[in-house]
N, C-alpha and C positions, 0 to 999 in steps of 0.2 A: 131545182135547187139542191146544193148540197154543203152540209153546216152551216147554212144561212149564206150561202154561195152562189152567183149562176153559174152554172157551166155550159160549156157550150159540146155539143154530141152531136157527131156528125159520123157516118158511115168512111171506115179508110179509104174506100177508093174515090172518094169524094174530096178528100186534100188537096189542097192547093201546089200548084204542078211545081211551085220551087225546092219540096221537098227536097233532102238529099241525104243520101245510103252514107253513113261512117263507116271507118276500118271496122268497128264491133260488130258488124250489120244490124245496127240500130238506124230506124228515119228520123231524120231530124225536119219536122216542121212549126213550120211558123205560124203559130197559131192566130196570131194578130191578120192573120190573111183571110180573105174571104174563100168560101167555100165551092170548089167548081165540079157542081154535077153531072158526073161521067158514068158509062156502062161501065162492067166491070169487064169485058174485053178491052176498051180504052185503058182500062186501069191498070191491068196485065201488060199493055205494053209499055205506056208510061213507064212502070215499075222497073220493066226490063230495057227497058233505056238508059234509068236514072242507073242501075245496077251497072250497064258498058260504062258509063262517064265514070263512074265509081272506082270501078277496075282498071280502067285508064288513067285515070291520076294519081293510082296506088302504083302504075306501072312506070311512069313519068317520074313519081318522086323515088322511086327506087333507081330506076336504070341512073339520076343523078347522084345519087346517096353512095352506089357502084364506081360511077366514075371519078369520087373522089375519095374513095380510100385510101388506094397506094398512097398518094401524097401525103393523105392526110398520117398513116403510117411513118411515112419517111419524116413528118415531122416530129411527131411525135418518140422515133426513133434517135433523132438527132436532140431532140430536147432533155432526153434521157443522156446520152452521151454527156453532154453538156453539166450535167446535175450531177454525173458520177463524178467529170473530172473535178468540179468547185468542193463535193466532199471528199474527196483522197486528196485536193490541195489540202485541206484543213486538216486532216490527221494528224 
């Protein structure tokens, strides 16, 4: 117990496998999950699993975020234009 709390203490490589690595490299798990007792070579690789999917999805939302620039430039380019002319009408 802690300040009239349970806590629950479990060993890291014993998390439950839905964990998952953020951009910060912080684990985000789910505590509400049951606990699965693994070696810690199991855990090593787990970890270095969860890490590829990680890097993978930073890589997937980037290469999209890439391919829409230009455009999204040109809009943005064009929205400007637009803005200059409605204030030099109004002069």
């Amino acid at each position: 117990m802690h300040n009239n709390k349970f806590t629950k203490t479990y060993f890291l490589k014993d998390i439950h496998h839905t964990f998952r690595r953020n951009p910060k490299n912080q684990l985000q798990v789910n505590i509400s999950q049951d606990v699965e007792y693994r070696s810690r070579e199991d855990f090593i690789n787990l970890l270095y699993d969860k890490l590829r999917e990680s890097h993978q999805r930073q890589i997937e939302i980037s290469t999209k975020k890439l391919s829409q620039l230009d455009d999204e430039k040109q809009n943005l380019l064009q929205s400007n234009e637009i803005s200059l002319e409605r204030l030099l009408k109004n002069l």
